[in-house]
C-alpha positions as CSV (number, residue, x, y, z in Angstrom):
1,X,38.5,-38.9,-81.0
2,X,36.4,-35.8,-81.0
3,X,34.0,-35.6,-77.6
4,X,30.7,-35.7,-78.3
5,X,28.5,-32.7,-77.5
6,X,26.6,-32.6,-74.3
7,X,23.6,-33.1,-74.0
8,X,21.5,-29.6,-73.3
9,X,20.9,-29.0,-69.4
10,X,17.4,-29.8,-68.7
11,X,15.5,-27.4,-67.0
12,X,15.0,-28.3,-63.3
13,X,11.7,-27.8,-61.5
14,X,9.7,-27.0,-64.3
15,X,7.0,-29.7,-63.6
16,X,7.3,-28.8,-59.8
17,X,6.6,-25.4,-60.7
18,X,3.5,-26.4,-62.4
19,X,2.5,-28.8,-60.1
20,X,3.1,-25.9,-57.2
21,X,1.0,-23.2,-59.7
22,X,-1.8,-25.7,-59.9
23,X,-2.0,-26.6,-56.4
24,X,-1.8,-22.6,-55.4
25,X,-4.9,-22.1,-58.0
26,X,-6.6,-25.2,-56.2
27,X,-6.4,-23.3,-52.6
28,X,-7.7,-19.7,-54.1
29,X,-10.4,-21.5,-56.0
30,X,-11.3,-23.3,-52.7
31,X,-11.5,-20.1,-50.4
32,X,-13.5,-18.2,-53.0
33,X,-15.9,-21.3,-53.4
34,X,-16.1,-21.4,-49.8
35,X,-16.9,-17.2,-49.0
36,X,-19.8,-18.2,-51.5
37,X,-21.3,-20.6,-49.9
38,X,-20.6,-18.5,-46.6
39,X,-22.2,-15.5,-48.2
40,X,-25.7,-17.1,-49.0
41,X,-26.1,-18.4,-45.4
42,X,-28.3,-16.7,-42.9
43,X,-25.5,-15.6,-40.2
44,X,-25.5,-18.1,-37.1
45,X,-26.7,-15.6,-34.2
46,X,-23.6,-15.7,-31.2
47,X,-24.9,-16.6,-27.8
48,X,-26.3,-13.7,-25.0
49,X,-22.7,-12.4,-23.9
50,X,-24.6,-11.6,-20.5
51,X,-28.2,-13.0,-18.6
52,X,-30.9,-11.4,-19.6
53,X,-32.5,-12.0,-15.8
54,X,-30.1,-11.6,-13.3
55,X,-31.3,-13.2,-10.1
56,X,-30.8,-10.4,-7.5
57,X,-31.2,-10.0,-3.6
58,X,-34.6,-8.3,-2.6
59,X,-33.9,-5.0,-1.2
60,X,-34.2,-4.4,2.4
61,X,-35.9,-1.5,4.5
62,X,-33.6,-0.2,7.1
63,X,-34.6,-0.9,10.6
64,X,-32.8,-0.4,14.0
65,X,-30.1,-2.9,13.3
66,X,-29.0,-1.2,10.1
67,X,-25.8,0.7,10.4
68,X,-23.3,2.2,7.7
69,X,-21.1,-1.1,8.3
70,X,-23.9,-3.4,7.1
71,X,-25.1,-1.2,4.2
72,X,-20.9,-1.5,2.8
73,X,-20.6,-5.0,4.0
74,X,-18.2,-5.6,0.8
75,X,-16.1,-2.3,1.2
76,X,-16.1,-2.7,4.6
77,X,-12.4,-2.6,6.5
78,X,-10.7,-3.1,9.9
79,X,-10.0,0.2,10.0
80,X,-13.1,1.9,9.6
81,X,-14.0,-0.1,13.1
82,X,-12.4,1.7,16.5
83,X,-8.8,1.8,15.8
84,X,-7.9,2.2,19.3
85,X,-8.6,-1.4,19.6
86,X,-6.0,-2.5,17.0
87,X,-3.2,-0.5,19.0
88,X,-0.6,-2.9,20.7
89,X,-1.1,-4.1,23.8
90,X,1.3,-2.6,26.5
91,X,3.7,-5.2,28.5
92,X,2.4,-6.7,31.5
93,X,3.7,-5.2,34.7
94,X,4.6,-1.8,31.9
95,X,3.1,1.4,33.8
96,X,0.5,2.8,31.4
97,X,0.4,6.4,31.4
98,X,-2.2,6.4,28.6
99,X,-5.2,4.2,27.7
100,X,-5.7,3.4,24.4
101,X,-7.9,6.2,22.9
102,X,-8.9,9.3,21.0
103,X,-7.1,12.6,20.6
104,X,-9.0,15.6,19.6
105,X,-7.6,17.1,16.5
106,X,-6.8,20.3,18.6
107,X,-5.2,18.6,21.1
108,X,-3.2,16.5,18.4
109,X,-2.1,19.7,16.5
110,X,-0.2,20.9,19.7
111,X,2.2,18.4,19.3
112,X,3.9,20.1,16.6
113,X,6.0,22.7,16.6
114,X,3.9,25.9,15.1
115,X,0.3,24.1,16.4
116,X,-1.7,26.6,14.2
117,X,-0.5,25.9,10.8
118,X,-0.1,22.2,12.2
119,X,-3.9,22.3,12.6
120,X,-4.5,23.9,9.4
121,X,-2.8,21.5,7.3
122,X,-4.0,18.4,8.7
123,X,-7.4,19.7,8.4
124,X,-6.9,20.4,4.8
125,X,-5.2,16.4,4.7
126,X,-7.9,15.1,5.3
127,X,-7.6,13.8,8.8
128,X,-9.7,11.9,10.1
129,X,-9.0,10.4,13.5
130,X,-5.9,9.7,15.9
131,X,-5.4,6.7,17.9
132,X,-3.1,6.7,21.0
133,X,-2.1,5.2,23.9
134,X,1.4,5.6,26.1
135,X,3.1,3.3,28.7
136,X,6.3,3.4,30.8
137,X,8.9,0.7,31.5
138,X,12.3,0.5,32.9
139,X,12.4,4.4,32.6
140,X,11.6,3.9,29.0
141,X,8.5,5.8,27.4
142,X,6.6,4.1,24.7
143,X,3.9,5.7,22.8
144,X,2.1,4.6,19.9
145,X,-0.2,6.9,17.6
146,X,-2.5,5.7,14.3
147,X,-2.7,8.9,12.6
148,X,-6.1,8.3,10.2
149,X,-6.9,10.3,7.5
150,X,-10.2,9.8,4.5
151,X,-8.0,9.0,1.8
152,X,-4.5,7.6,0.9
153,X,-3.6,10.7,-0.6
154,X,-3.1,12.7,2.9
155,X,-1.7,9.6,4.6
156,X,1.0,9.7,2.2
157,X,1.4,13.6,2.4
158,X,1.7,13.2,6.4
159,X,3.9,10.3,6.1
160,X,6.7,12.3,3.9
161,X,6.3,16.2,5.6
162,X,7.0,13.9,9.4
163,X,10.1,11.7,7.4
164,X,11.2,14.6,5.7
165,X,13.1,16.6,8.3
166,X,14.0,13.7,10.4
167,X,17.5,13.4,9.3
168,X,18.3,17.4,10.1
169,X,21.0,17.6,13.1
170,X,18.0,19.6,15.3
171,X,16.2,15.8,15.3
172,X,17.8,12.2,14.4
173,X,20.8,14.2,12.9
174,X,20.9,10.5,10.4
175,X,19.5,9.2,7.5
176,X,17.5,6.5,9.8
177,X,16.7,3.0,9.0
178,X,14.2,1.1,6.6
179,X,11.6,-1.4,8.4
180,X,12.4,-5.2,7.0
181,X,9.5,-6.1,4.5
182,X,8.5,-2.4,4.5
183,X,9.3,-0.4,0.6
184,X,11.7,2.7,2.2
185,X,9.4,5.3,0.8
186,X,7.0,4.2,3.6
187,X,8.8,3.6,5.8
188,X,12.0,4.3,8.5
189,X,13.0,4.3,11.6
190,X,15.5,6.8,13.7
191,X,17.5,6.6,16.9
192,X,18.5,10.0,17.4
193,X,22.2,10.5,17.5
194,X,22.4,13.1,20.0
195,X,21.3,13.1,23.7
196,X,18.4,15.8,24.7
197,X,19.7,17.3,27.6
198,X,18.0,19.7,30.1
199,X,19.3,20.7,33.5
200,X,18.2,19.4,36.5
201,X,16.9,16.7,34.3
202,X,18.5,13.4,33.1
203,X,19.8,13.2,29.6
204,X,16.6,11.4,27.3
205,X,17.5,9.3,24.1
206,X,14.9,9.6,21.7
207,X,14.1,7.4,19.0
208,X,10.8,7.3,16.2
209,X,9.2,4.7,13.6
210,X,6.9,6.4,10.8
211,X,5.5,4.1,8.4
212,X,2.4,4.8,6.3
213,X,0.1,1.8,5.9
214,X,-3.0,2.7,3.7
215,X,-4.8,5.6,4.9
216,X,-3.0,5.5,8.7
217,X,0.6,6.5,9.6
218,X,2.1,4.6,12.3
219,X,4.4,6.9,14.5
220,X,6.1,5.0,17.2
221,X,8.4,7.3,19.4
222,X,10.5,4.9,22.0
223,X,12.7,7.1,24.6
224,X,14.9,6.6,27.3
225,X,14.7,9.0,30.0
226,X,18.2,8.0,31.5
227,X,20.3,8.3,28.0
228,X,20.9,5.0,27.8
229,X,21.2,3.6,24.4
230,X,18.4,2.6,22.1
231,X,18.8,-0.5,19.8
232,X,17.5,0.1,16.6
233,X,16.1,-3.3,16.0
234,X,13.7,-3.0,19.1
235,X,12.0,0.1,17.4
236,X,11.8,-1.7,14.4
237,X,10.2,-5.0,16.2
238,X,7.8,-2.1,17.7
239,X,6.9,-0.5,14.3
240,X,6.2,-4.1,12.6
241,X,4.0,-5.7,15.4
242,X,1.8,-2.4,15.2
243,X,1.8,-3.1,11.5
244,X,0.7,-6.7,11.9
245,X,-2.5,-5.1,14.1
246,X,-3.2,-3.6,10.6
């Protein structure tokens, strides 16, 4: 018995396509119908982005009680008060050798090395003011400076020239230590690995914290003037409570 034929495929999705085509001619006839109607409306106006009328303080004249702090109220920080008073307070029963107080920037300069060029350069930093205050205890010298300059910018050049060469065998003769909680590009602190020796004199330990916060530099230099050791972690406890002042 001879098969029959089969029947021709049908083809599929022909009446979904048209259905699909119509439907797609339904959309584009509805967005065109609609930009028309949008078209021949008067636009809707959008709402004041700002007050026309702001309601603002009446300004003051200055009188006797009018100083720079209350004329930059809102820019105003801690540290453009007297930084001497944000200097840690000595221990009780510590021998103070220094109050808390001002250096001259003359007087500061001959601190370094070459005090000339010291001088110069700070000048052209932008210093400002330095705190500083010294105390004795146990035969162990503390003194704490806030080194203040006008802008960030020769804080930040201070802070690297004074960390740069601490790690040279004439000073720490070590890489140092970075301050807990403190990024170490701002901060460190060094217990010097040799003994500074002088006759007639006992040996001294020396040890320093620099850290830059803002437009100060914190240097904290902790020594002993019998050579005992130093630990490292009470310069750093030093260096953060001064920061905490801050």
């Amino acid at each position: 018995m001879t098969a029959a034929a089969p029947a021709p495929r049908r083809r599929p999705g022909r009446t979904t396509l048209l259905i699909a085509g119509a439907a797609a001619l339904g959309v584009l006839a509805g967005a065109v119908t609609g930009y028309a109607v949008q078209y021949h409306r008067d636009p809707t106006p959008l709402p004041p982005l700002a007050q026309q009328k702001l309601v603002t303080p009446k300004a003051l004249v200055p009188d006797d009680a009018t100083t720079n702090k209350t004329i930059n109220a809102n820019r105003w920080h801690k540290t453009d008060d007297d930084i001497s008073k944000l200097l840690i307070e000595a221990p009780g029963g510590a021998k103070i050798i220094e109050e808390p107080g001002y250096d001259t920037l003359d007087s500061f300069a001959t601190h370094f090395e070459r005090p000339g060029p010291a001088l110069s350069d700070l000048a052209s930093d932008s210093f400002r003011r330095v705190a500083t205050e010294m105390w004795e205890e146990d035969d162990r010298v503390t003194e704490v400076r806030l080194v203040q300059f006008n802008d960030f910018a020769g804080a930040n050049e201070f802070q690297r020239d004074q960390s740069g060469y601490m790690s040279e065998k004439k000073f720490a003769g070590n890489g140092g230590a970075a301050i807990p909680g403190v990024p170490a590009d701002l901060g460190h602190v060094w217990v010097f690995s040799e003994l500074r020796e002088k006759p007639g004199y006992y040996p001294l330990r020396q040890s320093r914290a620099i850290v830059r916060r803002g437009d100060i530099v914190v240097e904290v230099f902790y020594n002993d003037k019998r050579g005992r050791n130093i630990s490292q972690s009470d310069v750093i406890d030093l260096a953060k409570r001064q920061l905490e002042r801050l």
